[in-house]
Short mmCIF file of the C-alpha atoms (twelve columns), coordinates in Angstrom:
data_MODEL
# 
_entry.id   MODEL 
# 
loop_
_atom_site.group_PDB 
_atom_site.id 
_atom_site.type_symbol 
_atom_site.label_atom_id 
_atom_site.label_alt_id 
_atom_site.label_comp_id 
_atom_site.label_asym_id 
_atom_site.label_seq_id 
_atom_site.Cartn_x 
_atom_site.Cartn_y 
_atom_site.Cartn_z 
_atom_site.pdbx_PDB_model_num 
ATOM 1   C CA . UNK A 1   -8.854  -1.646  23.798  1 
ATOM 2   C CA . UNK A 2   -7.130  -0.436  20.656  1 
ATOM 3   C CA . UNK A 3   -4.865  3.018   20.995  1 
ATOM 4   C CA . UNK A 4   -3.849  5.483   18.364  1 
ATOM 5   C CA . UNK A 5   -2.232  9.208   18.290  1 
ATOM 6   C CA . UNK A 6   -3.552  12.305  16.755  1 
ATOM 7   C CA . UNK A 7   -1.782  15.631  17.034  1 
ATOM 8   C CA . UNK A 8   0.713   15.158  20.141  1 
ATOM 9   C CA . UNK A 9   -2.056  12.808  22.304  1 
ATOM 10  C CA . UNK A 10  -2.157  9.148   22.718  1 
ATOM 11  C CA . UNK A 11  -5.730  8.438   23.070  1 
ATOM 12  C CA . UNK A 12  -8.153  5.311   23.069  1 
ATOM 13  C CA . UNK A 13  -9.594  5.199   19.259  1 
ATOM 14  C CA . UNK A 14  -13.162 5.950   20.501  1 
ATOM 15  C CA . UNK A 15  -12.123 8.604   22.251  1 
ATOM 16  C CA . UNK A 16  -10.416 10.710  19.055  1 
ATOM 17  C CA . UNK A 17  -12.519 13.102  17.702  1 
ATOM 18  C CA . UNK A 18  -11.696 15.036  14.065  1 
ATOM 19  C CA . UNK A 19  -13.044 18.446  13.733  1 
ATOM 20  C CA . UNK A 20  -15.274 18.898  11.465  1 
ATOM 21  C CA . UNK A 21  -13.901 21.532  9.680   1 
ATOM 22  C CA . UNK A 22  -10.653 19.331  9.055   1 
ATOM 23  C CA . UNK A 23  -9.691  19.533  5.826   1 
ATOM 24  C CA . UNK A 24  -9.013  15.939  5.156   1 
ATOM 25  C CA . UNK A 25  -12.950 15.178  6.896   1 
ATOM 26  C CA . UNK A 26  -14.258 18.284  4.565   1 
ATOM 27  C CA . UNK A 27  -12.679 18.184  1.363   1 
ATOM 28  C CA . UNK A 28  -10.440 14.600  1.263   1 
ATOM 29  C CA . UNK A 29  -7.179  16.153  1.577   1 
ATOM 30  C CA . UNK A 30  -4.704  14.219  3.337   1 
ATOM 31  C CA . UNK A 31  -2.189  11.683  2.507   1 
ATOM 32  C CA . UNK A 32  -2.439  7.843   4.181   1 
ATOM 33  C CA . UNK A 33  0.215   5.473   4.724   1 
ATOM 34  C CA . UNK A 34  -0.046  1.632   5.630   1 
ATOM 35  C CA . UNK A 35  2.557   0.201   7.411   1 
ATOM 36  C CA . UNK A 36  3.015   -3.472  9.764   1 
ATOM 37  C CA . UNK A 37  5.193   -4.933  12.129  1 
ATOM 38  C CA . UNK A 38  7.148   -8.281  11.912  1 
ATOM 39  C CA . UNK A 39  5.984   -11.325 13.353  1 
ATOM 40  C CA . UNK A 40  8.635   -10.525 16.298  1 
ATOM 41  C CA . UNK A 41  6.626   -7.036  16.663  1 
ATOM 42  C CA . UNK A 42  9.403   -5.235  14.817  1 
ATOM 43  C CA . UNK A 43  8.493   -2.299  12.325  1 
ATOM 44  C CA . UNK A 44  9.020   -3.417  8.796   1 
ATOM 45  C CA . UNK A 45  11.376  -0.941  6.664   1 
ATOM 46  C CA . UNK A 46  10.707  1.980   8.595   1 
ATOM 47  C CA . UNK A 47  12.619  4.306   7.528   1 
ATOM 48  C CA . UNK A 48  11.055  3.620   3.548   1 
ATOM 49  C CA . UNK A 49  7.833   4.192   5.503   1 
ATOM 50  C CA . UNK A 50  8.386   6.974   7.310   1 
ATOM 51  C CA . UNK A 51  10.170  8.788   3.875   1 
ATOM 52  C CA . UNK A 52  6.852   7.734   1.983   1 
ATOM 53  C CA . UNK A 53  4.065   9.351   4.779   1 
ATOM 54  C CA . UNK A 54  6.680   12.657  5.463   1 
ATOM 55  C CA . UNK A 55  7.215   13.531  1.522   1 
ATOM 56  C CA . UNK A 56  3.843   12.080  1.022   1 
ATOM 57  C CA . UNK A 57  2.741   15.075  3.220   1 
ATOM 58  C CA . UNK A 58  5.446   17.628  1.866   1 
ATOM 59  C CA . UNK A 59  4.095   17.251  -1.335  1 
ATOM 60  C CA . UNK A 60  0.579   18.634  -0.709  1 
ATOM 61  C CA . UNK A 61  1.911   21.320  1.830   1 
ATOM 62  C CA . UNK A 62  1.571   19.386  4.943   1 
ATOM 63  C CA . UNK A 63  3.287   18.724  7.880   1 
ATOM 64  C CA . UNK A 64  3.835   15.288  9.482   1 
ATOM 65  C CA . UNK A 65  5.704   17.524  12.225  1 
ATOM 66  C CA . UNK A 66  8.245   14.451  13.951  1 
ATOM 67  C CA . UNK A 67  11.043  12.891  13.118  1 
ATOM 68  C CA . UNK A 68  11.849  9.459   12.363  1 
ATOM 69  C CA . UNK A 69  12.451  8.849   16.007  1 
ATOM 70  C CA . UNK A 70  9.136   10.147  17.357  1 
ATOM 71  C CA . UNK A 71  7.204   8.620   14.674  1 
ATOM 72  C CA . UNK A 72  8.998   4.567   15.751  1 
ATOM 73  C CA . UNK A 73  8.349   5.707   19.410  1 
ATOM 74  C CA . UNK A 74  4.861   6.590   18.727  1 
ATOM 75  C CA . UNK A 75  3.456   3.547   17.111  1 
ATOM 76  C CA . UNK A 76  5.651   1.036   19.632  1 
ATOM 77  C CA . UNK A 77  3.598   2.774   22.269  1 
ATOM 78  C CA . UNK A 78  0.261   2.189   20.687  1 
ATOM 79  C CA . UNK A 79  1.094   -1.262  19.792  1 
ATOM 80  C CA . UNK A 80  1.789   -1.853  23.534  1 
ATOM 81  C CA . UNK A 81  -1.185  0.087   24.557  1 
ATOM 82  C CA . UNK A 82  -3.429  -1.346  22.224  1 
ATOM 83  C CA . UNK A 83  -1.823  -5.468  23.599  1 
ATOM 84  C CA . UNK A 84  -0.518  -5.758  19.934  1 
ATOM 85  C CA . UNK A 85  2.315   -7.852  18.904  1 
ATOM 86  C CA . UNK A 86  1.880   -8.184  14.574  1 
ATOM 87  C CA . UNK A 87  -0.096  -4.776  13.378  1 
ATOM 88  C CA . UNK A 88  -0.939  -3.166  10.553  1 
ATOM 89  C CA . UNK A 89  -0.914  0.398   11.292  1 
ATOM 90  C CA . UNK A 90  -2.530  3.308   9.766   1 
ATOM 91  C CA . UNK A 91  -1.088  6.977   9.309   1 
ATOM 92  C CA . UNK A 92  -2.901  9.861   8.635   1 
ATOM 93  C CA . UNK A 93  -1.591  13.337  7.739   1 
ATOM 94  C CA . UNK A 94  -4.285  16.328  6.631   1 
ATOM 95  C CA . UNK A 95  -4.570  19.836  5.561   1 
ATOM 96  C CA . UNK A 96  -5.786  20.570  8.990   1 
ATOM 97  C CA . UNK A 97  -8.661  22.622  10.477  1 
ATOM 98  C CA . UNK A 98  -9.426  25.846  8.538   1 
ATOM 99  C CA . UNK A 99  -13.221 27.101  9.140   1 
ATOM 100 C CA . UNK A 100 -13.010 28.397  5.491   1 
ATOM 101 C CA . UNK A 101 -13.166 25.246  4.393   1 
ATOM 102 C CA . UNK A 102 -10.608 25.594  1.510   1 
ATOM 103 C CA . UNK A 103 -7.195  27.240  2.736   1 
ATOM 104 C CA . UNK A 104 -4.537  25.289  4.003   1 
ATOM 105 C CA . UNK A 105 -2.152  27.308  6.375   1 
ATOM 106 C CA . UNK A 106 -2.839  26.032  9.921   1 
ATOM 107 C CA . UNK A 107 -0.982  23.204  11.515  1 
ATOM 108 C CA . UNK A 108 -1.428  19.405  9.841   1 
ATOM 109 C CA . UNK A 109 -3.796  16.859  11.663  1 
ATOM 110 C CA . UNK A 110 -1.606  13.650  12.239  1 
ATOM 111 C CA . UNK A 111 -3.484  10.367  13.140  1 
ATOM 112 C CA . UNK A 112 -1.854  7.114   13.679  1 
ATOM 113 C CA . UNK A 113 -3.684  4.183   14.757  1 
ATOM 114 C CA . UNK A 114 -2.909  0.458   14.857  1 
ATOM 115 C CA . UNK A 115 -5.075  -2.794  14.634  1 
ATOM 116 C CA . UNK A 116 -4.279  -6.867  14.087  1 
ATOM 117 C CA . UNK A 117 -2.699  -7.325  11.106  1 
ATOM 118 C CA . UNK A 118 -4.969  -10.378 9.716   1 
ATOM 119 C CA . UNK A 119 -3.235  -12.584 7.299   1 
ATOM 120 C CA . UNK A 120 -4.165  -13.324 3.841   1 
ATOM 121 C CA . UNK A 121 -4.920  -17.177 4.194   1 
ATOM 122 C CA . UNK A 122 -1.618  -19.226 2.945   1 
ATOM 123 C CA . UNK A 123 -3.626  -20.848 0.161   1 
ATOM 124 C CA . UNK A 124 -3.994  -17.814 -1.827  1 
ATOM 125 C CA . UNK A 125 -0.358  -17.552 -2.023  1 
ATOM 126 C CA . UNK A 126 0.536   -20.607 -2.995  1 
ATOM 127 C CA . UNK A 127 -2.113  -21.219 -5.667  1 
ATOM 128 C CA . UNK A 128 -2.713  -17.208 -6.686  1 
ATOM 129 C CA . UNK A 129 -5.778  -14.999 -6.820  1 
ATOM 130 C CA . UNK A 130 -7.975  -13.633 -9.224  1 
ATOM 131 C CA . UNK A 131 -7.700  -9.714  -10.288 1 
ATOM 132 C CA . UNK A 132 -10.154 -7.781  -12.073 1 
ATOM 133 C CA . UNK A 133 -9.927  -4.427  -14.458 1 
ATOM 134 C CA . UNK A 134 -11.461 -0.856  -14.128 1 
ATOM 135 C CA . UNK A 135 -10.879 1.790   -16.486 1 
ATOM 136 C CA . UNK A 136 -8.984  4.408   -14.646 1 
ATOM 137 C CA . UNK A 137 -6.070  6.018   -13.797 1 
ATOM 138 C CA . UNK A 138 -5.323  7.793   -10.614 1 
ATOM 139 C CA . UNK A 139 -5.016  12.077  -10.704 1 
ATOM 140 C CA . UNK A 140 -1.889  12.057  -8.736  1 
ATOM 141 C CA . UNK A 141 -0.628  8.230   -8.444  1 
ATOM 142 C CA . UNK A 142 2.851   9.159   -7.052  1 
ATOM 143 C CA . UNK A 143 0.947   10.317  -3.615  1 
ATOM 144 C CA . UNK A 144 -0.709  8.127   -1.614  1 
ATOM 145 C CA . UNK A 145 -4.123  10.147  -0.890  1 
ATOM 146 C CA . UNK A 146 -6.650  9.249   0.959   1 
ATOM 147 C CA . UNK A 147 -8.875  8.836   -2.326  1 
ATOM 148 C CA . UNK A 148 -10.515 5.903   -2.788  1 
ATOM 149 C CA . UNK A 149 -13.769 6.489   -4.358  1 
ATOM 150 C CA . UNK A 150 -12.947 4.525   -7.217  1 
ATOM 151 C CA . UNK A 151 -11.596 1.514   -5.308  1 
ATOM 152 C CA . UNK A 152 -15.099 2.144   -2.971  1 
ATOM 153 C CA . UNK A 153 -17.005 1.984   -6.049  1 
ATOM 154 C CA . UNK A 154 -15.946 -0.776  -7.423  1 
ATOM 155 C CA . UNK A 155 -16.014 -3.124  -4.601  1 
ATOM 156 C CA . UNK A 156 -18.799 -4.896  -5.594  1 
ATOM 157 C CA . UNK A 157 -17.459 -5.416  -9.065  1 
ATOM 158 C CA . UNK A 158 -14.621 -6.911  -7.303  1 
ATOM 159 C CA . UNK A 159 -17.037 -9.401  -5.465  1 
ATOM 160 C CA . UNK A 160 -18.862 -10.687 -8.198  1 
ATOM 161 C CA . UNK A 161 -16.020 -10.921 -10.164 1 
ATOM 162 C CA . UNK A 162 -14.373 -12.984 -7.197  1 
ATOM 163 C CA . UNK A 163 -11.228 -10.809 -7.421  1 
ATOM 164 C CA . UNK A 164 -9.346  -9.488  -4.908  1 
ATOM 165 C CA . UNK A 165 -8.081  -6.639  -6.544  1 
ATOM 166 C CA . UNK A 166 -8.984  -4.292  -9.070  1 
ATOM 167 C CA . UNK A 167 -6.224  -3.390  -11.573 1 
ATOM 168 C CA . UNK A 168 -6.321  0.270   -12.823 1 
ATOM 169 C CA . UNK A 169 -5.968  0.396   -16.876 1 
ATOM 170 C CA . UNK A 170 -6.342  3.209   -19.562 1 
ATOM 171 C CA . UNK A 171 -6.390  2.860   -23.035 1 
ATOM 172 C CA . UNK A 172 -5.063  -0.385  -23.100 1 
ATOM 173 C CA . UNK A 173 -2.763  0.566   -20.761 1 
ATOM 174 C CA . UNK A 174 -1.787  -1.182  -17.096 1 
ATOM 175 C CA . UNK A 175 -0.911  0.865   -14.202 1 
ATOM 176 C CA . UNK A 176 -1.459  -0.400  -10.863 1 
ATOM 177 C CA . UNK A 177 -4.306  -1.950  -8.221  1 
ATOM 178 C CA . UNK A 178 -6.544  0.192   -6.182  1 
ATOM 179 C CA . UNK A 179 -3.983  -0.871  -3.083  1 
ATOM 180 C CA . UNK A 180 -1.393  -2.447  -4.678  1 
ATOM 181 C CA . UNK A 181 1.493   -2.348  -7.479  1 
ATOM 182 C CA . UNK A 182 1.633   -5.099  -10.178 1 
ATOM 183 C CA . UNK A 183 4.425   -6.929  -11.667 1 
ATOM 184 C CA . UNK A 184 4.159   -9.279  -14.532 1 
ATOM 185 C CA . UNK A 185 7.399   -12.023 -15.742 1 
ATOM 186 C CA . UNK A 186 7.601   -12.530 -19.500 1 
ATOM 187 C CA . UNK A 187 10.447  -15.121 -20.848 1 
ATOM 188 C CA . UNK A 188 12.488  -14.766 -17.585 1 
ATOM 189 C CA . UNK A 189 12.052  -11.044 -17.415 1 
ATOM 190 C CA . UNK A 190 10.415  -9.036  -14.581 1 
ATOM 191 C CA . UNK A 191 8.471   -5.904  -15.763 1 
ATOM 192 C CA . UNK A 192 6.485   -3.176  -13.439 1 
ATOM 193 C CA . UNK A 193 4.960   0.335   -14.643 1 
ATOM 194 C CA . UNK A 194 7.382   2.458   -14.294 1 
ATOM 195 C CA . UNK A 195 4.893   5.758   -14.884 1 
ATOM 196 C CA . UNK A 196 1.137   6.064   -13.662 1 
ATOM 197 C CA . UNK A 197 1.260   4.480   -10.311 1 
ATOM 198 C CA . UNK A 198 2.217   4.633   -6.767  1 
ATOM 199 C CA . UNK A 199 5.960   3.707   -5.848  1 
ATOM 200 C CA . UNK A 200 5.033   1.558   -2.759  1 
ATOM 201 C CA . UNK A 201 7.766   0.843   -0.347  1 
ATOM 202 C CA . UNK A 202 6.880   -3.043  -0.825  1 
ATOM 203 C CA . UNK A 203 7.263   -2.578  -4.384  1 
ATOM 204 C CA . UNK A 204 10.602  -0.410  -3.842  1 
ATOM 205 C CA . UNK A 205 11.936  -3.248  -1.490  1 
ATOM 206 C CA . UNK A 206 11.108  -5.842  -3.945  1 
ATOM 207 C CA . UNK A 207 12.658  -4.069  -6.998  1 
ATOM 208 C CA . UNK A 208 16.136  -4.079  -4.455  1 
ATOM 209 C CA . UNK A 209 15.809  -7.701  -3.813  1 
ATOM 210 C CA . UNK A 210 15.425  -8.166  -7.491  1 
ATOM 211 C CA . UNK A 211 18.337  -6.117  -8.578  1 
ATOM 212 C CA . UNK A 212 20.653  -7.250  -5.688  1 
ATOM 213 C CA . UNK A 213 19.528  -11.410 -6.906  1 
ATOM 214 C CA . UNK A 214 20.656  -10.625 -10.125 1 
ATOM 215 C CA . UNK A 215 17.034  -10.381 -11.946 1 
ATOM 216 C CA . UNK A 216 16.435  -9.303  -15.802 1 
ATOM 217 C CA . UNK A 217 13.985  -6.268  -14.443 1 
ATOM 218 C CA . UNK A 218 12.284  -3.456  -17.044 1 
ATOM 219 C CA . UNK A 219 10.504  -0.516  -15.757 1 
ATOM 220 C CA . UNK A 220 8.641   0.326   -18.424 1 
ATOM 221 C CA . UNK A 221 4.745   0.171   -19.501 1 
ATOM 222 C CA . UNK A 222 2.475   -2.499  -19.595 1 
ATOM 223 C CA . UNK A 223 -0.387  -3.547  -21.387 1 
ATOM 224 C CA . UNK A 224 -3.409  -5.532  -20.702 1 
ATOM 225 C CA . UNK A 225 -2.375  -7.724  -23.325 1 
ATOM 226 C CA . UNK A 226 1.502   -8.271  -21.760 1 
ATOM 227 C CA . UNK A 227 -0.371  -8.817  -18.737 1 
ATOM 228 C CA . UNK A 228 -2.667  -11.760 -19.977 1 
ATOM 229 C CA . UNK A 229 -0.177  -13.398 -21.545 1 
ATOM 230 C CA . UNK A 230 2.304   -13.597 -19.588 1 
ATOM 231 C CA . UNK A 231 4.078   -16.082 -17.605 1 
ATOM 232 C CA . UNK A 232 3.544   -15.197 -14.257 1 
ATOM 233 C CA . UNK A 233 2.082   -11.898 -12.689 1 
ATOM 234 C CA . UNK A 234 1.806   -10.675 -8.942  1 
ATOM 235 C CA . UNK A 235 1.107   -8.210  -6.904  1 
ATOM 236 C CA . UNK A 236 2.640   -6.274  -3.842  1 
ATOM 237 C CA . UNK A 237 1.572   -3.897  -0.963  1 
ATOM 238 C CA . UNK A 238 2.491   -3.717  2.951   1 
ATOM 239 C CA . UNK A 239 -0.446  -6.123  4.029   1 
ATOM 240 C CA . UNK A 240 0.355   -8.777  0.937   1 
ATOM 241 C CA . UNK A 241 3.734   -9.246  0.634   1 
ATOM 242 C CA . UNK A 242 3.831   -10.590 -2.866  1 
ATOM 243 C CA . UNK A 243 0.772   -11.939 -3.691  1 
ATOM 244 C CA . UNK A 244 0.435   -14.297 -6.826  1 
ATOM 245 C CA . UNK A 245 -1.737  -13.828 -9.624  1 
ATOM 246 C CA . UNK A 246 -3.162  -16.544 -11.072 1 
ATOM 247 C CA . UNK A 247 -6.098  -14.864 -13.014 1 
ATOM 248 C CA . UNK A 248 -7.570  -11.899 -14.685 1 
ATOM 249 C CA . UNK A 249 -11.407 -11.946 -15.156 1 
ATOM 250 C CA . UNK A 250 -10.622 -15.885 -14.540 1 
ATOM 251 C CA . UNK A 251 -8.441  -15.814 -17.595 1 
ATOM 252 C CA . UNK A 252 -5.706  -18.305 -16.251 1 
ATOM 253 C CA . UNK A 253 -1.859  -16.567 -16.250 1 
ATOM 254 C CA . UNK A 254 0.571   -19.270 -16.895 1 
ATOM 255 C CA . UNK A 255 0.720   -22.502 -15.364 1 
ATOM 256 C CA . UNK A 256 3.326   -22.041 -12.324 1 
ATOM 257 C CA . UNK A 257 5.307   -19.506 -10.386 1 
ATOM 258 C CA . UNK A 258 9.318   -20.386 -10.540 1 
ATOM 259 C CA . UNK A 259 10.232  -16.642 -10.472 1 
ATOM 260 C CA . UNK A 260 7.164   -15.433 -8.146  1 
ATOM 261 C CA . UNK A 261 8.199   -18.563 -5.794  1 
ATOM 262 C CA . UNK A 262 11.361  -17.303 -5.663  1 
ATOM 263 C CA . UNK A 263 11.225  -13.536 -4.944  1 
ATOM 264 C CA . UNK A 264 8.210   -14.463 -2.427  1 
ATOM 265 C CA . UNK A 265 10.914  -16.974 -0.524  1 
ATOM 266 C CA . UNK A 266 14.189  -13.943 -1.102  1 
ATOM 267 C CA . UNK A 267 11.285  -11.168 0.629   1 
ATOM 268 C CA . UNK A 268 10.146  -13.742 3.327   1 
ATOM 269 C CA . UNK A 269 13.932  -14.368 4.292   1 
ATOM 270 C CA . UNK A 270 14.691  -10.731 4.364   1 
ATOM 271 C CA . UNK A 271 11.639  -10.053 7.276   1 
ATOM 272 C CA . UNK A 272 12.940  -13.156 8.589   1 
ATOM 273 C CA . UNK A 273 16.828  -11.503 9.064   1 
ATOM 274 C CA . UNK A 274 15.333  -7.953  9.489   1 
# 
């Protein structure tokens, strides 16, 4: 039976109820977070992802309401509720209930639930994965909201295109996937969007490992062009790790991965020491 936590209760998932009058249920306001544990059970960069969900919430006039403590104690316990060892968990924070539908001034609705964190199969990263591109560009990309209606959308664009992400572009212009950041390697230099698009905390954590292994990085941004010629591409978010590209639209991206390979062994052995 899988656990998860909404405002102060640990409850079985089927037993959490969401009043309908919630303004994250009513109107889609709420910020969302996506975190997972370690093979070991262990929460990956916590404090990154606790920083991300609390300012996430701060910055639409929420509330997570706990600190950093409360929040680790709270998903350990639904982990070992729920018989979980490797999870992805899921945080919710809301504008709350309001029966006028549109102020925000009562307390925040916090969910956090956990599930098994299923793998993406091995093969994918060592021989990379198709992307696709929709024209778009997120309202607020510096918040993680619970907005996904393009990314809904577009999912069966992404099947027949046998992609599994979409990348976001706009006038020629690349900013991000629907759940992931983007990176692209151009004569020995790593470059990532530095405006337009979320700063993930597996993106933040790989731009550190880059830096502190002595990289050639450039935040700066991208085009659709840069990215289909370049050398190497990939993407990165808390359930892919860095995830090669190795296509766009079936366009092939290079022929190898030196740099990729390397940053995806340097981010392995830093989850392995963590």
């Amino acid at each position: 039976m899988k656990f998860g936590y909404i405002n102060g209760e640990i409850k079985a998932i089927h037993d959490i109820q969401i009043n309908p009058y919630d303004l994250g249920f009513l109107r889609g306001f709420a910020v969302c977070s996506v975190l997972r544990t370690t093979d070991s059970g262990k929460i990956f960069i916590l404090q990154e992802q606790y920083d991300r969900v609390n300012n996430g919430a701060k910055a639409i006039g929420c509330d997570l309401g706990m600190s950093i403590k409360t929040f680790e104690k709270i998903i350990y316990t639904i982990i070992e509720k729920s018989n979980m060892t490797n999870a992805i968990i899921r945080i919710i924070v809301s504008g709350g209930v309001n029966n006028d539908g549109t102020t925000v001034k009562g307390p925040s609705t916090v969910l956090i639930m956990a599930e098994n964190y299923i793998k993406i199969p091995k093969e994918k990263y060592e021989k990379g994965v198709n992307v696709t591109f929709v024209e778009f560009r997120r309202e607020y990309p510096e918040i993680k909201t619970t907005n996904y209606l393009k990314a809904l959308q577009h999912q069966e664009l992404k099947n027949e295109k046998n992609a599994i992400e979409i990348i976001y572009t706009k006038n020629e212009e690349v900013f991000e996937g629907s759940m992931s950041n983007i990176f692209i390697i151009k004569n020995n230099i790593i470059i990532t969007p530095e405006n337009g698009c979320l700063p993930g905390t597996t993106r933040g954590l790989v731009l550190r490992l880059i830096e502190e292994n002595n990289f050639t990085l450039e935040k700066r941004s991208i085009t659709k062009t840069e990215l289909l010629d370049s050398d190497e591409a990939f993407l990165t978010a808390a359930n892919k790790n860095i995830l090669p590209i190795f296509s766009v639209n079936d366009i092939q991206i290079g022929k190898a991965n030196p740099i990729t390979k390397q940053l995806m062994q340097i981010r392995d052995d830093f989850e392995l020491n963590y």
